[in-house]
C-alpha positions in Angstrom: 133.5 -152.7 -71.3 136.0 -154.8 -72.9 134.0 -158.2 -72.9 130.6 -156.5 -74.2 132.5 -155.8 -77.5 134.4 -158.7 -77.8 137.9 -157.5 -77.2 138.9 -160.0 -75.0 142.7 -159.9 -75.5 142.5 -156.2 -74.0 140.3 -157.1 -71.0 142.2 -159.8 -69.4 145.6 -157.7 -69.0 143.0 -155.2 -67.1 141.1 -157.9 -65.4 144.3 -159.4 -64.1 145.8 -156.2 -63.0 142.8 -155.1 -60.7 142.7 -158.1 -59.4 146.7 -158.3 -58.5 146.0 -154.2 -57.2 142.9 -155.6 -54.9 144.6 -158.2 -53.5 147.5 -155.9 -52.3 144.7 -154.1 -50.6 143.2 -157.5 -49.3 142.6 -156.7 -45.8 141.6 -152.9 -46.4 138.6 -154.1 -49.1 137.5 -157.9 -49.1 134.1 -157.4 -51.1 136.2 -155.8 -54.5 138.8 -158.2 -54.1 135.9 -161.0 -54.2 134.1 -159.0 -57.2 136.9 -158.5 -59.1 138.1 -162.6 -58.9 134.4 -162.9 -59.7 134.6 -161.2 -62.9 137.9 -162.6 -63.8 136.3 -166.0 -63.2 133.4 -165.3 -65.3 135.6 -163.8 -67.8 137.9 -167.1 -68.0 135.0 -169.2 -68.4 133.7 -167.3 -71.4 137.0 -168.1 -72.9 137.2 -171.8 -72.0 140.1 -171.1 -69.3 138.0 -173.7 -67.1 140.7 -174.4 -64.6 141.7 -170.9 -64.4 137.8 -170.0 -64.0 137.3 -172.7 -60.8 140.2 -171.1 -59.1 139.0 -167.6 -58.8 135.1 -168.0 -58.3 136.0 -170.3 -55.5 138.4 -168.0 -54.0 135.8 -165.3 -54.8 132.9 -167.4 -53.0 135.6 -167.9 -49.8 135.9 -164.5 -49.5 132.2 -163.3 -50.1 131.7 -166.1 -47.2 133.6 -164.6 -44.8 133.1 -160.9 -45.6 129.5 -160.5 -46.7 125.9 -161.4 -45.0 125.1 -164.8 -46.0 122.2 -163.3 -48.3 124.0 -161.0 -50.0 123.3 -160.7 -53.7 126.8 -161.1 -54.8 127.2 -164.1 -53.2 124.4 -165.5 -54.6 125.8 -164.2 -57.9 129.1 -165.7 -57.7 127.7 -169.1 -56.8 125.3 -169.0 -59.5 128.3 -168.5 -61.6 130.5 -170.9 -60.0 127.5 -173.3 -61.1 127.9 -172.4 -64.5 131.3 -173.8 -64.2 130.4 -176.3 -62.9 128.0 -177.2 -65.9 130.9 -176.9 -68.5 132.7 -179.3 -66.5 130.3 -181.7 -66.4 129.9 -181.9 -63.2 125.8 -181.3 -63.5 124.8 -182.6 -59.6 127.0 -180.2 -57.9 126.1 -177.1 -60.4 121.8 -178.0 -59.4 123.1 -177.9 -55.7 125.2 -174.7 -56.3 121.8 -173.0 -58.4 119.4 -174.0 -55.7 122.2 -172.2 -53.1 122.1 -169.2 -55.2 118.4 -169.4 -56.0 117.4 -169.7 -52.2 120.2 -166.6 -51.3 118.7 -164.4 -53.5 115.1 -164.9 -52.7 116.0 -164.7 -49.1 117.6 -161.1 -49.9 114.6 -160.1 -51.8 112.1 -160.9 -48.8 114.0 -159.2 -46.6 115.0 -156.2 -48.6 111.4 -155.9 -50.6 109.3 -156.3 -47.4 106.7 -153.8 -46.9 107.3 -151.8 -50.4 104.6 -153.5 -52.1 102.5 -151.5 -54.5 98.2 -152.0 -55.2 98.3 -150.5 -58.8 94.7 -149.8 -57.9 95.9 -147.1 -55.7 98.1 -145.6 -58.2 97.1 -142.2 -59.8 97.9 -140.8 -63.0 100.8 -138.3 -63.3 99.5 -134.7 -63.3 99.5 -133.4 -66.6 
């Protein structure tokens, strides 16, 4: 809410704080914990805060390893934004490895999840009217 209209000042205060609140919680809910580091990592990189940034997508991708299916979508979304990172750091070999990882998750997910729900749109009727 806070980054889509630009008020950044007021989104890191409530970034920070529901990240400090999930990690209280740790052990009860690893998958918010790793979301919310995720999006205080994105967040930090949009505002330059590099080394901040590095610190919580890869505590976020540790904790999506351990706590998610290897093919989960956020994982593969937190690596491809740990990739971004990566970019703006200049370190472009590791950010292509780190896209391919994230590329090859999410297509993984999407076979497996997408299997058999495939559509002939010559078989499709009109609605009734």
């Amino acid at each position: 809410f806070f980054q889509e209209r630009r008020r950044f000042e007021e989104a890191q205060p409530v970034l920070e704080r529901a990240v400090h609140i999930w990690e209280g919680q740790r052990a009860a809910d690893p998958p918010s914990l790793a979301s919310g580091l995720h999006n205080l990592g994105v967040f930090y990189t949009a505002l330059g805060r590099l080394s901040q940034a590095k610190d919580c997508l890869e505590r976020a991708i540790h904790i999506a390893t351990v706590s998610l299916p290897p093919d989960h979508p956020n994982l593969a979304a937190y690596t491809a934004s740990y990739a971004v990172l990566l970019r703006k750091l200049g370190r472009k070999d590791e950010a292509k490895q780190m896209e391919q990882s994230a590329k090859l998750s999410q297509e993984r997910y999407a076979r497996r999840n997408l299997l058999g729900y495939t559509v002939d749109a010559r078989q499709l009727k009109p609605p009734a009217q």
